[in-house]
C-alpha positions in Angstrom: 107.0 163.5 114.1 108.9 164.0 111.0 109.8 167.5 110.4 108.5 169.5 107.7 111.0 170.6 104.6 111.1 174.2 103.7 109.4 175.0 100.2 111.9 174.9 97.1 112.2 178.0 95.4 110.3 178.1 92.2 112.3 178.2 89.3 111.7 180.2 85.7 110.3 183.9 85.4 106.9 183.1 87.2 107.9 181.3 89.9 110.8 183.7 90.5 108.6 186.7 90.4 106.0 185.1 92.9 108.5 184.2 95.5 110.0 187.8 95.6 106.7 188.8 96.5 105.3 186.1 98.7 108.6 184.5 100.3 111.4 187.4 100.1 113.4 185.7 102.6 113.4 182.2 100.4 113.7 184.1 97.1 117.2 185.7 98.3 118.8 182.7 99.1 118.0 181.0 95.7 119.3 184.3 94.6 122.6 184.6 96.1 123.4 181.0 95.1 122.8 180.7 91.5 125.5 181.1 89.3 123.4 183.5 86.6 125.3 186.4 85.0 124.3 190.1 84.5 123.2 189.4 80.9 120.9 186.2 82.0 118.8 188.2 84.2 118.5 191.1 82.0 117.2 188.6 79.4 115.4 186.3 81.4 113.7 188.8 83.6 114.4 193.0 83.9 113.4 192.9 79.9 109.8 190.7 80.7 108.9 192.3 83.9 110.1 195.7 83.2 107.6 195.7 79.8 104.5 195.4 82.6 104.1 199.1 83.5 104.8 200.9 79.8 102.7 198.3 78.2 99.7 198.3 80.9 99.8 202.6 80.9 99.7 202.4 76.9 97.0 200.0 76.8 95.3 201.7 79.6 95.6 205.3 78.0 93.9 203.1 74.4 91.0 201.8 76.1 89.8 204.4 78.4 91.5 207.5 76.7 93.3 208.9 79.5 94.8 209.2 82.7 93.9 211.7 85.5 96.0 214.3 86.9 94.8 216.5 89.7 91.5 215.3 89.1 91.9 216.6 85.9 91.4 214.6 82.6 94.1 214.3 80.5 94.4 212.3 77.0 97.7 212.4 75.1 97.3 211.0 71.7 98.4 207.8 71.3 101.8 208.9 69.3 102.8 210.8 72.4 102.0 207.7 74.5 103.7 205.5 72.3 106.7 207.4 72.8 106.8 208.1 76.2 106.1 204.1 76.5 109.0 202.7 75.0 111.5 205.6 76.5 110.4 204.6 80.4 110.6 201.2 78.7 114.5 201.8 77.8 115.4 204.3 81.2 114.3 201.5 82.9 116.9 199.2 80.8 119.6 201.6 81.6 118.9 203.1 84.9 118.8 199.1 86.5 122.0 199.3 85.5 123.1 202.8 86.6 121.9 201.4 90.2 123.6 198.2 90.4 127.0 200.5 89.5 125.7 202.3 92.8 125.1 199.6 94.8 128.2 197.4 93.6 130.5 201.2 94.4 128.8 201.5 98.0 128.9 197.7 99.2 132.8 198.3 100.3 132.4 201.4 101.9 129.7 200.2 104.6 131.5 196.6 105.1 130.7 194.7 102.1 132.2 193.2 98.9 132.0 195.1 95.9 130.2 192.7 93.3 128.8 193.8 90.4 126.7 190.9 89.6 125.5 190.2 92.8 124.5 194.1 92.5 122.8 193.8 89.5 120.9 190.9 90.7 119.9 192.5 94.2 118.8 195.8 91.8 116.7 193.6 89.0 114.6 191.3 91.5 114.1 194.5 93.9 112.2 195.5 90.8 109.7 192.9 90.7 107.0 194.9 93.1 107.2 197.9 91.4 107.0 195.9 87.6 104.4 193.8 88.9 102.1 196.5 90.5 102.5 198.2 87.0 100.0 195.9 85.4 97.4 198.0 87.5 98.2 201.0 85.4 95.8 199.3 82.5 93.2 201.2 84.6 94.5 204.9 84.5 92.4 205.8 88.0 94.6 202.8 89.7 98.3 203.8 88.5 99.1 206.1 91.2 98.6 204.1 94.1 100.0 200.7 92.2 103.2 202.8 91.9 103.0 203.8 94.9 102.6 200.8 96.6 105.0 198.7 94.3 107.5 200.7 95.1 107.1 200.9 98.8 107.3 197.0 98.2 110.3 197.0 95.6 112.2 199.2 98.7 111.5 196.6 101.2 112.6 193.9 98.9 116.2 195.7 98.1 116.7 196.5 102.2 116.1 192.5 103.1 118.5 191.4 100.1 121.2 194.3 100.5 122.9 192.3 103.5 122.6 189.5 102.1 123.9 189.5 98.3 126.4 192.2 99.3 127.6 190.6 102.5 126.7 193.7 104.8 126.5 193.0 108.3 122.9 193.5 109.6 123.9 196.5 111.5 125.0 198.9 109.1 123.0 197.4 106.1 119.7 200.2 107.3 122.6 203.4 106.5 123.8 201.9 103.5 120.7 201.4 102.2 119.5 204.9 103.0 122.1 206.1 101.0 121.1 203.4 98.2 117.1 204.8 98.9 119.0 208.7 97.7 120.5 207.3 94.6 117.0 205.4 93.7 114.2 208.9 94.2 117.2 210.9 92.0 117.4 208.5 89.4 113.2 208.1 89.5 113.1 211.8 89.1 115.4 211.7 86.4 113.5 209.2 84.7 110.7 211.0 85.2 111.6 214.2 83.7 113.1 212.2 81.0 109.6 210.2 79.9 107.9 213.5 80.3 109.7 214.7 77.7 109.5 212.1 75.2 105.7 212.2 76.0 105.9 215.8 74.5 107.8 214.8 70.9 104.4 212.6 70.3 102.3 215.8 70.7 100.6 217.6 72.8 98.2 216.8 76.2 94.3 217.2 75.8 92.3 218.2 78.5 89.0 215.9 78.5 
């Protein structure tokens, strides 16, 4: 009986998105062995995927006119969440980056090899949970719990690639990546605070 061939990994933004989320294990490989640079997969992927939330929320906010908050209706106007929009758009841009510098920094210190594109590359397709589940926010009522869940998701897509793209052993890859899961809820706060206030140059929020 002839034995069966393991799946190829999909190529182009699609297929690379699906496998993160359906074969992890697969996708890592494929990503540890290509030979793309930092600027590639900004291009080719953070800047696409990373559009899904803002774009979803803004849309979101158009058609149904708000989003809920405590159980408590809330409609910014659409200048304010126009500009809170495109800032999470651009923190998410920058702080990609700010966490591959983390990652690339802390890879030594727990057995690895410093790498920063390797980093960058374990940071940017972590992301693709989060990005993806972000499409959900077109409905405000779902947003919370997408980002909740895409998250949980993104975090269990940086632990399996950590050891492998910065060549940790198995055994200390859980404490590096706790230390890795500090740096990501400081910089999510900070880009949180950060959107907020953008959200507040468009003008003010309307109970409704």
């Amino acid at each position: 009986m002839a034995a069966v061939e393991p799946e190829k990994p999909r190529s182009g933004l699609i297929g690379r998105a699906l496998d993160m989320v359906l074969r992890p294990q697969a996708a890592w490989r494929a990503v540890a062995a290509e030979p793309s640079d930092i600027g590639e997969v900004y291009l080719r992927y953070v800047l696409p995927l990373a559009a899904i939330p803002p774009v979803a929320g803004f849309l979101g906010i158009v058609i149904f006119g708000g989003i809920q908050i405590a159980s408590i209706g809330v409609r910014p106007s659409l200048m304010a969440a126009a500009v809170e929009a495109v800032a999470a758009y651009g923190l998410t841009l920058i702080l990609t980056y700010v966490l591959a510098l983390v990652v690339d920094a802390l890879a030594p210190r727990f057995g690895g090899q410093a790498d920063r594109t390797r980093a960058f590359k374990l940071v940017a397709y972590s992301g693709t949970g989060l990005w993806l589940a972000g499409a959900l926010a077109l409905y405000p009522t779902l947003s919370f719990p997408a980002v909740i869940l895409g998250a949980l998701y993104s975090l269990y897509l940086l632990y399996t690639g950590l050891p492998r793209l910065m060549r940790i052993e198995e055994g200390r890859a859980i404490t590096c990546f706790a230390v890795v899961l500090l740096a990501v809820v400081l910089l999510a706060a900070l880009k949180g605070f950060l959107a907020a206030r953008a959200m507040e140059l468009g003008g003010p929020l309307m109970a409704g």
